[in-house]
C-alpha positions as CSV (number, residue, x, y, z in Angstrom):
1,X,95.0,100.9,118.2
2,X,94.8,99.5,122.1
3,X,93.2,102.5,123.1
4,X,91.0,102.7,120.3
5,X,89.9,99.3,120.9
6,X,89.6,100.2,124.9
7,X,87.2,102.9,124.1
8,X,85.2,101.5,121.3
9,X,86.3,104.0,118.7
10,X,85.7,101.5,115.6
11,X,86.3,104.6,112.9
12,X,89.7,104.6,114.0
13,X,90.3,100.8,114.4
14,X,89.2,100.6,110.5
15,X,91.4,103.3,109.6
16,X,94.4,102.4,110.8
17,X,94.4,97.9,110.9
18,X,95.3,98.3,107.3
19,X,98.4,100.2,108.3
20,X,99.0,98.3,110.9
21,X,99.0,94.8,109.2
22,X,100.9,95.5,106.3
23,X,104.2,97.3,108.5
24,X,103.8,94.0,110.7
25,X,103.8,91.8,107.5
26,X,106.9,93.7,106.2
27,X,108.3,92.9,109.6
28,X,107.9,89.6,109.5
29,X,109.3,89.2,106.2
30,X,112.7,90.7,107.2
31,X,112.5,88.4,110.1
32,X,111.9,85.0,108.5
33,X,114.8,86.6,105.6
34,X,117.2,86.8,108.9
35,X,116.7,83.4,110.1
36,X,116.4,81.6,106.7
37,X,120.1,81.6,105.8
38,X,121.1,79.9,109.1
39,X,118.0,77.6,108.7
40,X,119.1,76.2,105.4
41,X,122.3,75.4,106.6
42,X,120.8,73.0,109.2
43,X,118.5,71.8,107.2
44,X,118.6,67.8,105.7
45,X,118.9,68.2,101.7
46,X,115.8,66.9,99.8
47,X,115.6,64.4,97.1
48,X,113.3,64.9,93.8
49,X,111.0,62.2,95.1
50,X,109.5,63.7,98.1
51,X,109.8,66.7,96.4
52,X,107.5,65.5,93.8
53,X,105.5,63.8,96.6
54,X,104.9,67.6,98.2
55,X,104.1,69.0,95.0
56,X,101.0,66.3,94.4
57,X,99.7,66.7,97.7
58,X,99.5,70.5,97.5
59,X,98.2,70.3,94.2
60,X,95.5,67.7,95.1
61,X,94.8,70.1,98.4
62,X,94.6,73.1,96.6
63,X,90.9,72.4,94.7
64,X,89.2,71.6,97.7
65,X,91.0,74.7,99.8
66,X,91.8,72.0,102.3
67,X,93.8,74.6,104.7
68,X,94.9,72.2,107.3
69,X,96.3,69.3,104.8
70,X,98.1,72.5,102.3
71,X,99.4,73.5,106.0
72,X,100.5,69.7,106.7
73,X,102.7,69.4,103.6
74,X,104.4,72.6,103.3
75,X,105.3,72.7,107.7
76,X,107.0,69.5,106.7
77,X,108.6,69.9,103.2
78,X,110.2,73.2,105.0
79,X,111.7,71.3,107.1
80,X,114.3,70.1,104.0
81,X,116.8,72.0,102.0
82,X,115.0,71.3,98.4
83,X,117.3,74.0,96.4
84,X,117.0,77.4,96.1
85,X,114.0,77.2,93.3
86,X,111.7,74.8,95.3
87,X,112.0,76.7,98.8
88,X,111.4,79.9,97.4
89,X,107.8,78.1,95.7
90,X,107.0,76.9,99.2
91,X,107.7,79.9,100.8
92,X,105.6,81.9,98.3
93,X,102.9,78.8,98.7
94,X,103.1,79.4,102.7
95,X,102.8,83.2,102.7
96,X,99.7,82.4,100.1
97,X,98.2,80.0,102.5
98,X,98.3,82.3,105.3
99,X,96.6,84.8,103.3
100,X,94.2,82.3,101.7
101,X,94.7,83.2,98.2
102,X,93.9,79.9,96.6
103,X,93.9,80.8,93.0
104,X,97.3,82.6,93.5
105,X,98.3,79.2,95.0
106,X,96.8,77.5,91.9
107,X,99.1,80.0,89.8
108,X,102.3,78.5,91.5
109,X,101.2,75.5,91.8
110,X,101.1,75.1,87.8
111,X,104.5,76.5,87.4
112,X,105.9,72.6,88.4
């Protein structure tokens, strides 16, 4: 893909960046599953308020697409252990986000 991009070749650029961003999405999964188990253990435990608090934020975010305040919330509710249910939601919220998939965010957003 460098040299492709060195010599302008934009047939094979096309071709292959699908390839290439789904094995480096796989490769970042298995390295965020790695470090999540030590993480958790670190990590403060979370009470149902500010859990509920995170929820009606994101949920108020969500409508407008309002990126930076969805990114806001779920950087800092990650940084609390909120169960097993909860930080698997903001997890699957997160990768969402990053892919910009609001109406799959809007799906697990109405699961709470």
């Amino acid at each position: 893909m460098e040299d492709a991009g060195k010599t302008g070749n934009v047939e094979e650029i096309k071709e292959n960046t699908g390839e290439l961003l789904t094995l480096y999405r796989q490769y970042t999964e298995k390295l965020n599953k790695l470090s999540e188990g030590e993480s958790d253990r670190n990590r403060e435990k979370c009470d149902e308020a500010t859990i509920k608090e995170a929820y009606e934020a994101l949920k108020e975010s969500a409508p407008d697409m309002d990126y930076d305040s969805f990114e806001m919330v779920l950087l800092n509710i990650r940084e609390y252990d909120c169960g097993e249910e909860h930080n698997d939601r903001f997890e699957r919220l997160y990768r969402k986000m990053k892919d910009l998939d609001w109406d799959a965010i809007v799906e697990i957003l109405n699961e709470v």
